[in-house]
C-alpha positions in Angstrom: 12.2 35.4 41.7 8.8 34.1 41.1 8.5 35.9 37.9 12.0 34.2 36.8 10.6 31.1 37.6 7.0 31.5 35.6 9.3 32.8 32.8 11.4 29.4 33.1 8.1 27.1 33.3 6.7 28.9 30.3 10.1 28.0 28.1 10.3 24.5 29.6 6.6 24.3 28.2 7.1 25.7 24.9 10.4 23.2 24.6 8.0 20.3 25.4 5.5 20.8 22.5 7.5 21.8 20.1 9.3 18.3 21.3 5.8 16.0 21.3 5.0 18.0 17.4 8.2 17.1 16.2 8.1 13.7 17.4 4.4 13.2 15.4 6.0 15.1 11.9 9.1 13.2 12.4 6.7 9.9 13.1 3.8 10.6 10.4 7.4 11.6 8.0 8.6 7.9 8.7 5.8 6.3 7.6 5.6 8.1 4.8 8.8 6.9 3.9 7.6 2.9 4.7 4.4 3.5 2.3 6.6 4.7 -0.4 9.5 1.4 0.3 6.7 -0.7 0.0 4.8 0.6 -3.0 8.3 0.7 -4.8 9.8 -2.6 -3.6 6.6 -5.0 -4.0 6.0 -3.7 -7.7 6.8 -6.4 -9.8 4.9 -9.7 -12.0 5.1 -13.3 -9.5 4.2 -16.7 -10.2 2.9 -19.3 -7.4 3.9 -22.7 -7.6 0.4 -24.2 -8.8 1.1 -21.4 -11.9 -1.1 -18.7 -10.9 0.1 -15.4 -11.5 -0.1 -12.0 -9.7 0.6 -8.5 -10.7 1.4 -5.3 -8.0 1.8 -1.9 -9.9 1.6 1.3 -7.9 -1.0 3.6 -9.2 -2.7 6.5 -9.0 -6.2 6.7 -8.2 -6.6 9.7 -6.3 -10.4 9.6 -5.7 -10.0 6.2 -3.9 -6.5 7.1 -2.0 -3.1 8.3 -2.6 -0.8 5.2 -1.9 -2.6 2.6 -4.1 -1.5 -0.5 -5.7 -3.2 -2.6 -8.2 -3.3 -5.9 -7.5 -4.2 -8.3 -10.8 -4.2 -12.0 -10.4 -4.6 -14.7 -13.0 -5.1 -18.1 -12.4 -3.7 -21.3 -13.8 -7.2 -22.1 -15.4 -7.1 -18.3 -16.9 -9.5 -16.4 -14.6 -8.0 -12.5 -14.1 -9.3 -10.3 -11.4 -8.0 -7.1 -10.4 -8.9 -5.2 -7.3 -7.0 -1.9 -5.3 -5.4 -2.2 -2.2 -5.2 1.2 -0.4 -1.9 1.6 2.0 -2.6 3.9 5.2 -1.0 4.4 7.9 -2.1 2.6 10.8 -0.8 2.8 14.8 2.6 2.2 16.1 3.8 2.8 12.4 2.0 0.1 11.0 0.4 0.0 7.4 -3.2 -0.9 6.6 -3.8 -2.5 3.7 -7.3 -1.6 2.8 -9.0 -3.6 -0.2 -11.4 -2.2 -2.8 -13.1 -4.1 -5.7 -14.1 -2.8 -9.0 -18.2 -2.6 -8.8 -18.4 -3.3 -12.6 -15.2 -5.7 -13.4 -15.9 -5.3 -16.7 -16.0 -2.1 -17.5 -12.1 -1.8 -15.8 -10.2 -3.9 -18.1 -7.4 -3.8 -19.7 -5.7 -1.7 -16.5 -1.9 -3.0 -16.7 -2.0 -1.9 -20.2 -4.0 1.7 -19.6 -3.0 3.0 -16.5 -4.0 6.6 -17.1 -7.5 5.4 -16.5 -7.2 5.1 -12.6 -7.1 8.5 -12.9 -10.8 8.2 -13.8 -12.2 5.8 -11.0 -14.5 7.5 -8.7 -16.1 6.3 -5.3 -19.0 4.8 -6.8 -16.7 2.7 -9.3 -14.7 0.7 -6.0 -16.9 -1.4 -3.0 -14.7 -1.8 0.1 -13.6 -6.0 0.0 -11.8 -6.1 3.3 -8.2 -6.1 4.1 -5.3 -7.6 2.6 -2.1 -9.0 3.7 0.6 -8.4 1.4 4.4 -9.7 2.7 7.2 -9.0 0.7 10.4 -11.5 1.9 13.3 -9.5 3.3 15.2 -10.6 -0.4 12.5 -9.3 -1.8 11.5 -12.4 -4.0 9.0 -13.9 -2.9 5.5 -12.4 -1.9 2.6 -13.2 0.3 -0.6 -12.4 -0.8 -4.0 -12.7 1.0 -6.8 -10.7 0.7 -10.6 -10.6 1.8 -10.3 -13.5 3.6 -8.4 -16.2 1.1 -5.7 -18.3 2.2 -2.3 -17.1 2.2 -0.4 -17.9 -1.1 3.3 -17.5 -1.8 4.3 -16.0 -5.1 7.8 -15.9 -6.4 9.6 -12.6 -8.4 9.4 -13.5 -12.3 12.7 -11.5 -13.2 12.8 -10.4 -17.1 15.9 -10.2 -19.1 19.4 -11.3 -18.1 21.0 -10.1 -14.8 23.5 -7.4 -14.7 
């Protein structure tokens, strides 16, 4: 009887990890997923009301992170800057938006155009500029973009070509 019942605990045991693991793959698996939906759904050119404009392409710079987007914004006056925003997974499935600026702006020009050459950034090319806070609307129109401190701005989806 009390060999049944060590037999039963031990099976009730293994059943309750295997449980807790699959809950943290199937969690971790999910917010893989929500990196992805967001790399994919804020990709796009946007214009602001006072006519800046801002540019989010998903890229790959693996030496800096795997979910990366580049982030290019343009002002009205014609000022461009471009820095990397690096998407990780955060607690209770939320996702940091870590912000990296190029150390040499420079020498990194040209990106939208030559994207094979985040390929080639390294560690010492990037300096860690904060966070960001990037909100795509639920339409999926409009974005919010703050980053290393700068006041929110709204940017509306320019949408090329005619609609199907």
């Amino acid at each position: 009887m009390h060999r049944r019942i060590s037999t039963f605990a031990t099976v009730a045991l293994v059943v309750a990890v295997a449980a807790a693991l699959g809950a943290c793959v199937n969690s971790q698996e999910k917010t893989k997923r929500e990196l992805q939906k967001f790399l994919g759904a804020s990709a796009g050119e946007y214009v602001s009301n006072t006519g800046d404009s801002l540019v989010v392409a998903p890229v790959y710079a693996r030496m800096i992170a795997l979910d990366t987007l580049y982030i290019e914004r343009t002002s009205a006056s014609g000022g461009t800057s471009g820095r990397l925003v690096a998407l990780e997974a955060g607690r209770e499935g939320k996702i940091l938006q870590l912000a990296y600026s190029f150390t040499q702006q420079g020498q990194w020009r040209n990106l939208r155009e030559q994207p094979e050459l985040f390929t080639a950034l390294l560690p010492k090319d990037v300096r860690a500029a904060g966070t960001c806070d990037i909100k795509l609307s639920d339409d999926r129109n409009q974005i919010t973009y703050s980053c290393g401190g700068s006041a929110p701005e709204t940017y509306t989806r320019v949408l090329h070509g005619a609609p199907n």
